[in-house]
C-alpha positions as CSV (number, residue, x, y, z in Angstrom):
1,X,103.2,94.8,125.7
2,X,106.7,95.6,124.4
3,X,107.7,97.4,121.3
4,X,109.3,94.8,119.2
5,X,112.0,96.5,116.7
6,X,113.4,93.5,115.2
7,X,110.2,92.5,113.5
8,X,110.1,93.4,109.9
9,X,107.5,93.1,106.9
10,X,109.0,92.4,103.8
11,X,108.6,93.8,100.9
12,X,107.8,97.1,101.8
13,X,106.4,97.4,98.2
14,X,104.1,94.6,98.0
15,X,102.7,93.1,94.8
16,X,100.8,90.0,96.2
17,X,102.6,88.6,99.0
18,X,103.7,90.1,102.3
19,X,106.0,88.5,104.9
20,X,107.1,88.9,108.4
21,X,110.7,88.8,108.9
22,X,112.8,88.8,112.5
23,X,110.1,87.5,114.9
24,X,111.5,85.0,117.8
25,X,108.1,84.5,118.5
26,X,104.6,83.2,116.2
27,X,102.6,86.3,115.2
28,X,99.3,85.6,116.9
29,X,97.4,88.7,114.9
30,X,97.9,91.0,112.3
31,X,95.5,94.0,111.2
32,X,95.8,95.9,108.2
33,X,94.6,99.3,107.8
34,X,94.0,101.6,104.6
35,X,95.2,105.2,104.7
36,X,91.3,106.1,105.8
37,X,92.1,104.3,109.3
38,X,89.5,101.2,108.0
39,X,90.9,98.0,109.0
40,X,90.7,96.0,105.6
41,X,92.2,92.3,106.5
42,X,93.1,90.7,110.0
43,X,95.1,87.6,110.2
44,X,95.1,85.3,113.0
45,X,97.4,82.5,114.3
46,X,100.3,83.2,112.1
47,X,103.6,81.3,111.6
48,X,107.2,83.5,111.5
49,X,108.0,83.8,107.9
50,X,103.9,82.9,106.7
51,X,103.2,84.7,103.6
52,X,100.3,86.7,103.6
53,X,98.4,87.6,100.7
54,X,98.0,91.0,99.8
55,X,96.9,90.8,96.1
56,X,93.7,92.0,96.6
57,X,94.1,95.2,98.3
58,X,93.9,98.0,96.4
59,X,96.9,100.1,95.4
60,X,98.4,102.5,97.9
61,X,99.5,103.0,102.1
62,X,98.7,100.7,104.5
63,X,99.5,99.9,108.1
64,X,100.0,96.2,109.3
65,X,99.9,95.9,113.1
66,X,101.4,93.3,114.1
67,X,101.2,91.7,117.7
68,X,101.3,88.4,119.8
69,X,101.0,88.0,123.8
70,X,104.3,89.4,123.9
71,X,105.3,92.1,121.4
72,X,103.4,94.7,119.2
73,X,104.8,96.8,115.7
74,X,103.2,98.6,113.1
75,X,104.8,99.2,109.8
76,X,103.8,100.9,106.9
77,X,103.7,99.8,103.6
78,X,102.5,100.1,100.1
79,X,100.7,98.1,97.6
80,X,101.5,98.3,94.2
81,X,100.2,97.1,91.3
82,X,102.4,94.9,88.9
């Protein structure tokens, strides 16, 4: 599985939403993971561009690892509270 460095998550400072920017390919799976290393929400059989609700993580770090047959990225970002 390849490193894909394109692929972006947008906004990095999420308030309800988050979004994956940059992919050529569907996201087949994401995973979301607190600052404790506890996976807190997986997503599968995503769209390019789906938005992905967020709102009801609590505030702080997380890492979204993101991956389909092809690729695989993890980006961190934060939840904030509006």
């Amino acid at each position: 599985m390849k490193t894909y460095t394109t692929l972006g998550l947008f906004p990095l400072e999420a308030t309800d939403t988050i979004s994956i920017k940059g992919a050529e390919y569907d996201i087949y799976s994401i995973r979301i993971y607190n600052a404790s290393g506890e996976m807190v929400k997986i997503f599968n059989h995503l769209l390019s561009n789906e938005c992905i609700s967020v709102n009801d993580l609590k505030e702080g770090e997380y890492l979204a690892h993101l991956n389909n047959s092809v690729h695989y990225r993890i980006i961190k970002f934060r939840k904030v509270m509006t």
